[in-house]
Kinemage of the C-alpha trace (Angstrom):
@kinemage 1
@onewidth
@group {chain A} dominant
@subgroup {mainchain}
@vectorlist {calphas} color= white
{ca unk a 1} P -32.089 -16.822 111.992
{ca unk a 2} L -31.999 -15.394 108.699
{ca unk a 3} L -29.127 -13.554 107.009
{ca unk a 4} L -29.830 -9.571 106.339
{ca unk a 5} L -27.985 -7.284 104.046
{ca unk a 6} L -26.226 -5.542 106.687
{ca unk a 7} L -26.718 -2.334 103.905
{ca unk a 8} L -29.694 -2.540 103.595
{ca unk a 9} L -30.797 -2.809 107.239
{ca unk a 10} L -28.375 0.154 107.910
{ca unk a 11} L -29.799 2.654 104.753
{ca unk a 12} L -33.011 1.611 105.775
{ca unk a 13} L -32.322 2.292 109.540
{ca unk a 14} L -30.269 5.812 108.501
{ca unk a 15} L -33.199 6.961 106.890
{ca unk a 16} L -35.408 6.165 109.675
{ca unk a 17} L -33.711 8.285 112.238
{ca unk a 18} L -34.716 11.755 110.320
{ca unk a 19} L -38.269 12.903 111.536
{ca unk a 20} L -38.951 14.354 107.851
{ca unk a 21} L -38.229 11.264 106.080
{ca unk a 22} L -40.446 9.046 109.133
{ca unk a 23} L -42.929 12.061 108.030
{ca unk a 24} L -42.596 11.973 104.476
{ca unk a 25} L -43.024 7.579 105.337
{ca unk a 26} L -46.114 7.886 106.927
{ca unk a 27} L -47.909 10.464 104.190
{ca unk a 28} L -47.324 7.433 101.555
{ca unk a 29} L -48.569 4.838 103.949
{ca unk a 30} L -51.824 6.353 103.055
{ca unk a 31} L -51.323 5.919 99.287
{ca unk a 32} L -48.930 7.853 96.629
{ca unk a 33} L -48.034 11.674 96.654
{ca unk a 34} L -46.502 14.214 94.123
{ca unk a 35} L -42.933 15.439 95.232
{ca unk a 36} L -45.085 19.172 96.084
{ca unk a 37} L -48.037 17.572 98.005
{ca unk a 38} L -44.836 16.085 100.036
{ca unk a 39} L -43.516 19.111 100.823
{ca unk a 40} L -46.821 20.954 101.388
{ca unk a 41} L -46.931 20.536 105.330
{ca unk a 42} L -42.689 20.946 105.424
{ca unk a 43} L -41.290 24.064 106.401
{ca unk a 44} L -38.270 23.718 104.100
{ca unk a 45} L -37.413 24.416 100.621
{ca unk a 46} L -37.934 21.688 97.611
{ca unk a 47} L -33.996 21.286 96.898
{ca unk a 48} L -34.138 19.816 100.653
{ca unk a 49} L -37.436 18.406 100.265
{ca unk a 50} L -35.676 16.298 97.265
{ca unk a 51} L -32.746 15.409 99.013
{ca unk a 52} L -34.870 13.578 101.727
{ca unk a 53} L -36.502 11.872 98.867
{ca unk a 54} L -33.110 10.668 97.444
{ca unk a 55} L -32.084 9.372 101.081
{ca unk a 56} L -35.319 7.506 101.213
{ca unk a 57} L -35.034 5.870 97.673
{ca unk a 58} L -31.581 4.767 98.164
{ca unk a 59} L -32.845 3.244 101.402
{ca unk a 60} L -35.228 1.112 98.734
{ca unk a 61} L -37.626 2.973 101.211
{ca unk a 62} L -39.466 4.896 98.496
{ca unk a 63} L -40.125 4.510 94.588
{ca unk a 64} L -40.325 7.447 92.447
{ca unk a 65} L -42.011 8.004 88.992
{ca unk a 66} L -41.429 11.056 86.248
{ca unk a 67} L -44.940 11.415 84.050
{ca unk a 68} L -44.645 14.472 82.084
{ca unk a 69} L -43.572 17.220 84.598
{ca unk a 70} L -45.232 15.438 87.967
{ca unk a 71} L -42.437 13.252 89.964
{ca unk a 72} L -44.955 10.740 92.263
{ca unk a 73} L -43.744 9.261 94.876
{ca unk a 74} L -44.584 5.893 96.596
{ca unk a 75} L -43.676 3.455 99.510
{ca unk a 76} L -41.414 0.454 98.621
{ca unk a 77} L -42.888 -2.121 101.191
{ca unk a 78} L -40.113 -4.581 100.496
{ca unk a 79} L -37.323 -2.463 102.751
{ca unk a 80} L -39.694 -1.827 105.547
{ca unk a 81} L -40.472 -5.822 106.097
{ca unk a 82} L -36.887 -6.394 105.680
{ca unk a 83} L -36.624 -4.491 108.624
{ca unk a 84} L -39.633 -5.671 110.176
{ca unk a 85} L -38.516 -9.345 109.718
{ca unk a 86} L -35.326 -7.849 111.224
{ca unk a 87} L -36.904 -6.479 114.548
{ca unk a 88} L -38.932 -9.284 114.830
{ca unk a 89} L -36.125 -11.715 114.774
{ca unk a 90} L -34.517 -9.851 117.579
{ca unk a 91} L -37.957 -9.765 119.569
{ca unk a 92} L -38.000 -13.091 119.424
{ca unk a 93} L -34.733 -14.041 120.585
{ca unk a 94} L -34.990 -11.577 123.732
{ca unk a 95} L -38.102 -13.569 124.885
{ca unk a 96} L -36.668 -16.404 124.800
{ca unk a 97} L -33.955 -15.429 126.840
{ca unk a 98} L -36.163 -13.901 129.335
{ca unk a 99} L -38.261 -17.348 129.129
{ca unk a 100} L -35.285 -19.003 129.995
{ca unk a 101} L -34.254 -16.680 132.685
{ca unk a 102} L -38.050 -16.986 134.266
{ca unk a 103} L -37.628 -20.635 133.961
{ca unk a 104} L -34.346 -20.435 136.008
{ca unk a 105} L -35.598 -18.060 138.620
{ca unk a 106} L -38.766 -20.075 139.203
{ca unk a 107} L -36.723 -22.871 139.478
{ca unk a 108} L -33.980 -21.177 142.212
{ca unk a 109} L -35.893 -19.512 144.683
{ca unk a 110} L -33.654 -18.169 147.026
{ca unk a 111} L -33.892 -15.286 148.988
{ca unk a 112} L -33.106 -12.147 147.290
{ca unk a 113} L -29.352 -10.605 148.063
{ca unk a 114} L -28.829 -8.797 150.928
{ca unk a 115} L -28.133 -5.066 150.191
{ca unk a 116} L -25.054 -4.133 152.324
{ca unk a 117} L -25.738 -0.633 154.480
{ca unk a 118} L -23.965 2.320 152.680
């Protein structure tokens, strides 16, 4: 299994949980956005527009850019298959445990417990 910045994974995971930031996630997925075409569809004011932003960057979520007086903002892909990698390792593991446990039952079939009259 393969080691994982237990920082990481958890900024990466924190900034997850907010729907704004999985919001903010999903507008870049479709390319790279100015810090006001972000906030455009958010009912909330740019000082808290920006501090989603920071979260996110910290995270190593999203990358940021200053040109002149336009701050453009894009997704980091490197955090996001850290914690794909992540999930996927944990996927894995889980099926083969239930593999295991189908092997076993296939293997014992008895007859199911008797439930005892309440």
């Amino acid at each position: 299994m393969t080691n994982y910045s237990a920082t990481t994974l958890d900024h990466v995971f924190q900034a997850l949980a907010d729907p704004t930031r999985r919001g903010m996630v999903e507008r870049l997925g479709r390319g790279p956005a100015s810090v006001t075409q972000l906030a455009e569809p958010l009912t909330m004011s740019l000082p808290t527009v920006l501090q989603h932003l920071r979260v996110l960057e910290a995270s190593g979520l999203v990358r940021t850019e200053k040109v002149g007086r336009v701050r453009t903002c894009r997704i980091e892909p490197t955090a996001l298959r850290t914690a794909e990698r992540w999930i996927a390792d944990r996927r894995t593991a889980w099926e083969r445990r239930l593999d295991r446990l189908g092997d076993y039952l296939a293997q014992h079939p008895e007859d199911p417990p008797q439930q005892e009259p309440e």
